[in-house]
N, C-alpha and C positions, 0 to 999 in steps of 0.2 A: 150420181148427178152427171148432166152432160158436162162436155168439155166447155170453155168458154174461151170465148176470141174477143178482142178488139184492132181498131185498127192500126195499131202501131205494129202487128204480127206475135202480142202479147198471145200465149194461150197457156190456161190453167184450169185446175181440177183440184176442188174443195173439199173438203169433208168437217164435221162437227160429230163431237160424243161426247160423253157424261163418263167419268170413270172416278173409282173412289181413291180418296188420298191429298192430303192436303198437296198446294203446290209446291212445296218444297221435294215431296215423297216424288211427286208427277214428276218434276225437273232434273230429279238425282235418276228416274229411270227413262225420261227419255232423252236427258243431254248431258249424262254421265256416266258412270263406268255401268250405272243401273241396266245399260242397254241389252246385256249378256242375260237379263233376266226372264226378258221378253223377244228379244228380235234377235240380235248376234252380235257376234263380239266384234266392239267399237275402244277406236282410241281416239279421244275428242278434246283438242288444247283450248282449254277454257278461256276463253278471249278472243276478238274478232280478229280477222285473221289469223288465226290460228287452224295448224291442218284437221282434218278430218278424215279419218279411215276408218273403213268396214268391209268384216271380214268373214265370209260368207263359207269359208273352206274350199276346199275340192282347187283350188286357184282362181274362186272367185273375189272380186273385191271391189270397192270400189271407192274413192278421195274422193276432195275436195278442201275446201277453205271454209273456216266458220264466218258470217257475216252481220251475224246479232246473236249479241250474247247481255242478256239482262235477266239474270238469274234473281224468282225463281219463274219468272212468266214469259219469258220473248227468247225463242232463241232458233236464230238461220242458218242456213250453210248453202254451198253450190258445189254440183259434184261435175266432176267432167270426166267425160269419157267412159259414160257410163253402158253405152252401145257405141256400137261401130259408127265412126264420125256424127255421132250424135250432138247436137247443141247442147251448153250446160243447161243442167236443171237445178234450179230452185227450190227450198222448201223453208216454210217459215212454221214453226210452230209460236202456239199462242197456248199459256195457261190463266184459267180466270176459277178463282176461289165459288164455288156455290154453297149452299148451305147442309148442314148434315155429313160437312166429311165428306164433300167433293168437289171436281172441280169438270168444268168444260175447256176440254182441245181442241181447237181448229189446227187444221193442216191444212197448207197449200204449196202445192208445186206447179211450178211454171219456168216457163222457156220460151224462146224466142223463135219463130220457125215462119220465111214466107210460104212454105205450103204445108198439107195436110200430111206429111209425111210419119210425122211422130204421134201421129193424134192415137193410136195405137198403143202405143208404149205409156202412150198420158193415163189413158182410159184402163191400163194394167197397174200403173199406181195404184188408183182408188180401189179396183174389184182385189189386188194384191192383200191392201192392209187388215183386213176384218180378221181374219186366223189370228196376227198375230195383237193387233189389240185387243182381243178375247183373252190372249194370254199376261198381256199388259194386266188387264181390272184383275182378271184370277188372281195374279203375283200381288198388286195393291190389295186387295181384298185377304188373302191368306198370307202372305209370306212378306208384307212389306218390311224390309231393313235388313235382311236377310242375305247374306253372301250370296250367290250368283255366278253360276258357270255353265255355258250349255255350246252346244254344236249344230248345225245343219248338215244333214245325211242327204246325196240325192240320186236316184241313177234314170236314166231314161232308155227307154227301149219303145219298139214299132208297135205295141198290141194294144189294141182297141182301149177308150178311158173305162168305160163301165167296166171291161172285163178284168184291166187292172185293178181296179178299187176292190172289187169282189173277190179277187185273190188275195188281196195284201190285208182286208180287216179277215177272211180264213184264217191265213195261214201266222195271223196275231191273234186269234180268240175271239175278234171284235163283231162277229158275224150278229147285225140284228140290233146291235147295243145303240139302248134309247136312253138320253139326256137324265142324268138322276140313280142311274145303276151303278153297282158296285160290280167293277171288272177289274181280271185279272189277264196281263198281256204275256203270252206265247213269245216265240224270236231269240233275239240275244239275250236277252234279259228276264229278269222274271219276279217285275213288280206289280204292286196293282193300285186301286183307286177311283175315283167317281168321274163317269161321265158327264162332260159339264155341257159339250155342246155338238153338233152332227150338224155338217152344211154338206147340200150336193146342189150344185147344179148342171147344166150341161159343158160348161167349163173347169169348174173344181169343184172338190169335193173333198173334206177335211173332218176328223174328229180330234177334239181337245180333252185331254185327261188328267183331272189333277189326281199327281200321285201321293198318297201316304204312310205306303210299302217297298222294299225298309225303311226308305228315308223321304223327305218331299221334293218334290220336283211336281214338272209338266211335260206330256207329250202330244205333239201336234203335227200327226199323222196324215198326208194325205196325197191326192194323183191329182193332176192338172192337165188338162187338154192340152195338145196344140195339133200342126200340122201332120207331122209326120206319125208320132205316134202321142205317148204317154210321158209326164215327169211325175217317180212316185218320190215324194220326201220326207223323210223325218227330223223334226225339228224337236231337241230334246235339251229339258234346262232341269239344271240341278239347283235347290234350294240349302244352307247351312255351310259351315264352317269347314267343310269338308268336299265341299262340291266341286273347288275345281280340280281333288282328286280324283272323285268319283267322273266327273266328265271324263278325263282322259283314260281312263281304263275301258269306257264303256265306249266312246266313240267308234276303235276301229272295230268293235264286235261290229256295230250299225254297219256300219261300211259296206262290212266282208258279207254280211245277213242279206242288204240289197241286193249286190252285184249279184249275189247266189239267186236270189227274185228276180230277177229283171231278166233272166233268162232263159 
């Protein structure tokens, strides 16, 4: 959806989705420790004003303050400083119970800005979340209650997008793989599991896997345009009582597996 403005220099970017899980499962994974399930690892002080952090690796990250907190359906924050002199942004999420074991989420962020300066960054929110709510419903769908531990891998380098993508699912096994296959991934590791989904477009391009080999997890593999060259990342969560073992053993394999790709 486009960006929306009014005249007070309000501007924000919407979204709505259907995901399974009652609102309590939906609120423990997205405004609780649940966040390492699907997105990354967050330390969120249950109550308004209370801080907000997220933690992206590599020395990314990024605060804020919580600003509604009404568990299991309303819950806000505002990050600052999330670009370079960037205005704070906003985000409110909303859960509402549907029937059959679901529930719908609106998200909105928004910011205050008298020119079009950020409308860029607004419009990278929305096309940003799809990857990782794909792995949101996965995690509610298979793995809800489930301990929770996972990382973000990422390196960039100058070489064309298509031409990264098409190295990085070779030189994983993924060459070809269509939504519904049993694959097995090449790399640091050497687990497998079902293709759940395949996006490319001229900006990203992403594949999601839920794994069942050895143990369960997801990975959510993929290269993202920009100017100068390519971002290729792996985003990788471990599911069970054991998982935030197994993240930290596997992590710096990722790492070192990229840096060796990206060049």
């Amino acid at each position: 959806m486009p960006i929306k403005k009014d005249g007070s220099g309000k501007r924000w970017v919407e979204m709505e989705f259907l995901t399974p899980g009652t609102p309590e499962q939906v609120w423990e994974a997205m405004a609780g420790a649940g966040n390492a399930a699907w997105f990354t690892k967050a330390e969120i002080e249950g109550q308004v004003g209370g801080s907000f952090h997220l933690d992206f690796g590599q020395g990314s990250t990024s605060s804020g303050k919580v600003t509604a907190w009404e568990p299991p359906n309303h819950f806000g924050y505002v990050e600052f400083g999330w670009a370079e002199n960037a205005p704070p942004v906003a985000t409110e999420i909303t859960v509402t119970a549907r029937a059959g074991g679901t529930c719908v989420v609106r998200m909105v962020h928004s910011l205050f800005a008298s020119s079009d300066d950020w409308d860029d960054q607004m419009e990278s929110f929305e096309t940003g979340w799809p990857g990782f709510l794909a792995v949101l419903k996965l995690y509610l769908s298979y793995f809800a209650g489930m301990k929770a531990a996972s990382f973000i891998a990422m390196e960039s380098s100058e070489a064309n997008h298509l031409a990264s993508w098409k190295r990085l699912l070779g030189d994983l096994g993924l060459t070809g793989a269509d939504v519904g296959e049993e694959r097995s991934l090449s790399g640091p590791e050497s687990v497998s599991g079902v293709v759940e989904r395949v996006h490319q477009d001229a900006k990203q391009r992403y594949i999601l896997l839920r794994l069942d080999k050895p143990k369960p997890g997801a990975a959510l593999i993929g290269s993202y345009n920009k100017d100068s060259g390519t971002n290729v990342s792996v985003c990788r969560y471990f599911y069970g009582d054991d998982a935030q073992t197994r993240a930290a053993a596997i992590e710096p394999k990722w790492r070192d597996w990229l840096k060796r790709d990206s060049t």
